[in-house]
C-alpha positions in Angstrom: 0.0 0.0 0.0 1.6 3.3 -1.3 1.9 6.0 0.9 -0.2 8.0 -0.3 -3.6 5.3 -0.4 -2.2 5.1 3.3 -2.8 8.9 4.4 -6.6 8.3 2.1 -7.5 4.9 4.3 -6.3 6.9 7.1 -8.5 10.0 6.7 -11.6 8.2 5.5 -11.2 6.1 9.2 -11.0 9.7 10.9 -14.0 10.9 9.4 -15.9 8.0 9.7 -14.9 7.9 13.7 -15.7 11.2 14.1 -19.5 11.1 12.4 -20.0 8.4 14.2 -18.9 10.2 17.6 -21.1 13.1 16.7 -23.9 10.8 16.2 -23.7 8.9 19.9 -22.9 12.3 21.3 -26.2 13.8 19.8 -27.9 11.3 20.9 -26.5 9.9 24.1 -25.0 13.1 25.4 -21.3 13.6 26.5 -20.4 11.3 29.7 -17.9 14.4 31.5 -21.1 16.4 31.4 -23.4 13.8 32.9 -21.0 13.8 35.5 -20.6 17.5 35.9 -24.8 17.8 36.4 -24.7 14.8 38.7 -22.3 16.5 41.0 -24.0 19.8 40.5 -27.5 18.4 41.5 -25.8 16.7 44.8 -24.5 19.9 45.5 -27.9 22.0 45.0 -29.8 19.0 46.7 -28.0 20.1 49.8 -29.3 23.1 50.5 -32.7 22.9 48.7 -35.7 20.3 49.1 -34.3 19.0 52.6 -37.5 18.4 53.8 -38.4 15.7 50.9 -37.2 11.9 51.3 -35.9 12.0 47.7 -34.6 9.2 45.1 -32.9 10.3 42.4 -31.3 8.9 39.4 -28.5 9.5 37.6 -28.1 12.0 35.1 -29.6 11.4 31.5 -29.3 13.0 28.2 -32.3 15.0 26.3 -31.0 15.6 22.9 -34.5 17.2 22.2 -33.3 20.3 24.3 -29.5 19.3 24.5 -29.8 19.4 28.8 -28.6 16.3 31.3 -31.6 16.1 33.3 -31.7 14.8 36.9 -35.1 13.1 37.9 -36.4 13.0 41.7 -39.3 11.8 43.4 -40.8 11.8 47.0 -41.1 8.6 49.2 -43.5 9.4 50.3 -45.6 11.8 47.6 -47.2 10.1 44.7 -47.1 13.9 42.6 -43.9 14.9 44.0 -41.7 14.3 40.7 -39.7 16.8 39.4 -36.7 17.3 37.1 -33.5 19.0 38.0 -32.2 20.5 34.2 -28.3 21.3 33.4 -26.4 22.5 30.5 -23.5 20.4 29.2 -21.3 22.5 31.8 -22.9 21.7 34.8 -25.2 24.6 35.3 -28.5 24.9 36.3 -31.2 26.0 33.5 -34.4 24.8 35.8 -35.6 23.2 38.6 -39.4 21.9 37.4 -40.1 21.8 41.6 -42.7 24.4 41.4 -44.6 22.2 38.2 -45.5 19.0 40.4 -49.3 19.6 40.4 -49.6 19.2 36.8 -48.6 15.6 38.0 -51.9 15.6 40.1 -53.4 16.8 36.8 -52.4 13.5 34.8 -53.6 11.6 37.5 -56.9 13.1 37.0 -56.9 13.2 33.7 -56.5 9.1 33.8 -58.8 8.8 36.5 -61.7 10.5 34.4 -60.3 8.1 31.6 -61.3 5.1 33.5 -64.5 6.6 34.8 -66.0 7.0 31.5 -64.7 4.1 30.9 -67.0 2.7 33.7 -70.1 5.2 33.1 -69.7 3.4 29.1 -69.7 -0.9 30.5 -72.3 -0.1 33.7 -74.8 1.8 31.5 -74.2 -1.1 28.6 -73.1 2.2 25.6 -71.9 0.5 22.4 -69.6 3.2 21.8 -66.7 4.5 23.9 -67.2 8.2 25.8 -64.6 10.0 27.2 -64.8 13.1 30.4 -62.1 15.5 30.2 -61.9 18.8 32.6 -63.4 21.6 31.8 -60.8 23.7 30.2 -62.2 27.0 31.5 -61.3 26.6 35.1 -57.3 26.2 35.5 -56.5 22.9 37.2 -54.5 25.5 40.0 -57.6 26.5 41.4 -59.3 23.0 42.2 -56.4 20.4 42.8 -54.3 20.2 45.9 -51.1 18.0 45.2 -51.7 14.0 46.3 -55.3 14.6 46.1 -57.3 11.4 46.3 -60.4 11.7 43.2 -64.3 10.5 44.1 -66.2 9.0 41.5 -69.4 10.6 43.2 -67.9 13.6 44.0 -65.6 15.8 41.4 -63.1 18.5 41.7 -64.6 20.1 38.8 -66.9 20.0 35.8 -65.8 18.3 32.8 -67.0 18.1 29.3 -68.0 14.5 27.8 -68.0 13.0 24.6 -68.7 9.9 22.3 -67.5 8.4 19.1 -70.0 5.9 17.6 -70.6 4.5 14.3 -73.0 4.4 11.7 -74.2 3.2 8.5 -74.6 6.6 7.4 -73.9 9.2 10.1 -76.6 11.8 10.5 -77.8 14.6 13.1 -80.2 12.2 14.6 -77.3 9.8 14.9 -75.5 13.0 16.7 -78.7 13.1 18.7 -79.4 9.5 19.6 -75.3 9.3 21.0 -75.4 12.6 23.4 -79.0 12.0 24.7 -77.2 8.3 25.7 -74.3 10.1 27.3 -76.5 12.7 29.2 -78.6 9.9 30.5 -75.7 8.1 31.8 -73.8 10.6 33.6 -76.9 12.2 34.8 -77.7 8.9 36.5 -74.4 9.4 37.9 -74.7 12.7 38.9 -71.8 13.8 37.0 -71.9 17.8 36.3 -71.1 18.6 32.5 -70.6 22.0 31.1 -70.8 21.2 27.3 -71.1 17.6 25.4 -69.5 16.6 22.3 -70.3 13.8 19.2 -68.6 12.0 16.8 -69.9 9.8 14.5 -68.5 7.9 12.0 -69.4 5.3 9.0 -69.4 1.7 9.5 -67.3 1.5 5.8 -64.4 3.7 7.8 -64.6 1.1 10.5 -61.2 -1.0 10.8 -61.4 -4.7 12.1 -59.5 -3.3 15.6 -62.2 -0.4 16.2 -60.5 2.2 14.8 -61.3 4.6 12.3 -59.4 4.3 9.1 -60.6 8.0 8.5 -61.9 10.8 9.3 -62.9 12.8 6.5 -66.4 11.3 6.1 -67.1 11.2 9.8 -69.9 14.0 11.1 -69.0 15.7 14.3 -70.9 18.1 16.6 -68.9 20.5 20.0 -69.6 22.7 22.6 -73.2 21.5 22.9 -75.5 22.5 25.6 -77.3 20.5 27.5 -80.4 22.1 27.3 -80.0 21.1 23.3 -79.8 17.4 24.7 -82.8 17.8 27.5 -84.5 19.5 24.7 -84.0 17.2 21.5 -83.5 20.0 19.5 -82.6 19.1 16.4 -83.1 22.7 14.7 -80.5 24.1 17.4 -78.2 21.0 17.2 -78.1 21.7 13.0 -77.3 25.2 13.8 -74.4 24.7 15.6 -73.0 21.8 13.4 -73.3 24.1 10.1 -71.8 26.7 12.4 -69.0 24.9 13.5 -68.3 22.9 9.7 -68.9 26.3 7.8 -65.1 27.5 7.6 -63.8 24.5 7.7 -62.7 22.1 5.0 -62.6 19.2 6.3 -65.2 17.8 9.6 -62.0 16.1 10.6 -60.0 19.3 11.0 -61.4 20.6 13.8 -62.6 17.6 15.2 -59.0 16.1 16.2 -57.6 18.6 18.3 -61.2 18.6 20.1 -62.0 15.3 20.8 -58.0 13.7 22.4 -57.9 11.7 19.3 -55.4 9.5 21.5 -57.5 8.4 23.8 -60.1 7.4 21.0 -57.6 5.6 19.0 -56.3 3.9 22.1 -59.8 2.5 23.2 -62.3 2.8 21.3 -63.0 -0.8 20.0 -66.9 -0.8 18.9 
């Protein structure tokens, strides 16, 4: 091998070595900074959060945001988890401390989960219903952190929901599924500010449950209960072509509305 083919091999091996450095490094973070933030987090955890009986683990690598991150948790607090954030140098960019009740939050947010879940099997529904809080009160001002959730008595209001199928979805189809939901939750004593539909064909139906698509599904929000109590059809329309008139496809707005993960995710017909 000439000299020259050497220095070539030579350099290509470099380069090679270094892109694949740069690649565990972006992804797996450098091990001299992981050390840096675990000493800086025993440091900080000696003079802050001494009341808490805390586990935490060693430092990890979030290439998302490029920060070795330092999670802890209470003994003895189930919503007490919080993340202690450092730059590749070892300092501080946040301590999430002060953020722990939204961990109360996701507790409630699966407990009304399995609720509806519940209110769906015990009332014998065909189609899956889901309770979410009511966005118009912030969780701050009704949850305490560890708070312990009654089925028969709630925090706060929440809006409900179905998604149901049809041989060809209609209003009345829209109808017939919240008048089902109302009657179940009333029996249940479960206060709702505003209820919301979904209906979709049977043709869009996948052997799992699932939709295979939205765009020919019909879907109704923000519907009042008096509509429900009511049966009003003429008001239920209104708000339906209100809701569909500047938007091109039903399925549009209907996503970010209805927590299309929790549909896809249970909702086996």
């Amino acid at each position: 091998m000439t000299k020259t083919m050497k220095i070539i091999l030579y350099t290509a091996l470099a380069i090679l070595l270094a892109i694949a450095l740069f690649i565990v490094l972006s992804f797996y973070g450098n091990p001299i900074s992981k050390i840096m933030a675990d000493k800086a987090a025993d440091q900080y955890l000696e003079t802050h959060h001494r009341d808490l009986d805390l586990v935490h683990e060693r430092a990890y690598y979030n290439f998302k945001d490029g920060t070795y991150v330092v999670r802890l948790w209470d003994k003895h607090s189930i919503d007490t988890k919080f993340t202690l954030e450092y730059d590749s140098f070892g300092k501080m960019k946040r301590d999430t401390f002060d953020e722990r009740l939204f961990n109360t939050f996701r507790r409630y947010m699966g407990f009304l989960d399995d609720l509806a879940d519940e209110v769906a099997k015990d009332s014998g529904l065909d189609f899956v219903i889901w309770l979410r809080p009511d966005d118009d009160t912030d969780y701050r001002d009704y949850l305490t952190l560890d708070q312990d959730f009654d089925r028969d008595n709630l925090p706060s209001k929440v809006t409900a929901g179905f998604k149901a199928y049809a041989e060809k979805p209609s209003l009345d189809d829209l109808m017939n599924g919240l008048k089902k939901v109302y009657e179940a939750l009333k029996e249940r004593n479960i206060a709702v500010s505003e209820y919301s539909g979904l209906v979709v064909p049977n043709s869009d139906k996948k052997e799992d449950g699932e939709a295979e698509t939205w765009a020919n599904a019909i879907s109704v929000n923000d519907v009042p209960e008096k509509v429900i109590v009511d049966g009003d059809l003429d008001e239920l329309k209104r708000i339906f072509d209100e809701e569909n008139s500047y938007v091109n496809t039903k399925s549009s707005r209907l996503l970010p509305k209805f927590k299309t993960q929790k549909i896809n995710s249970c909702c086996a017909a």
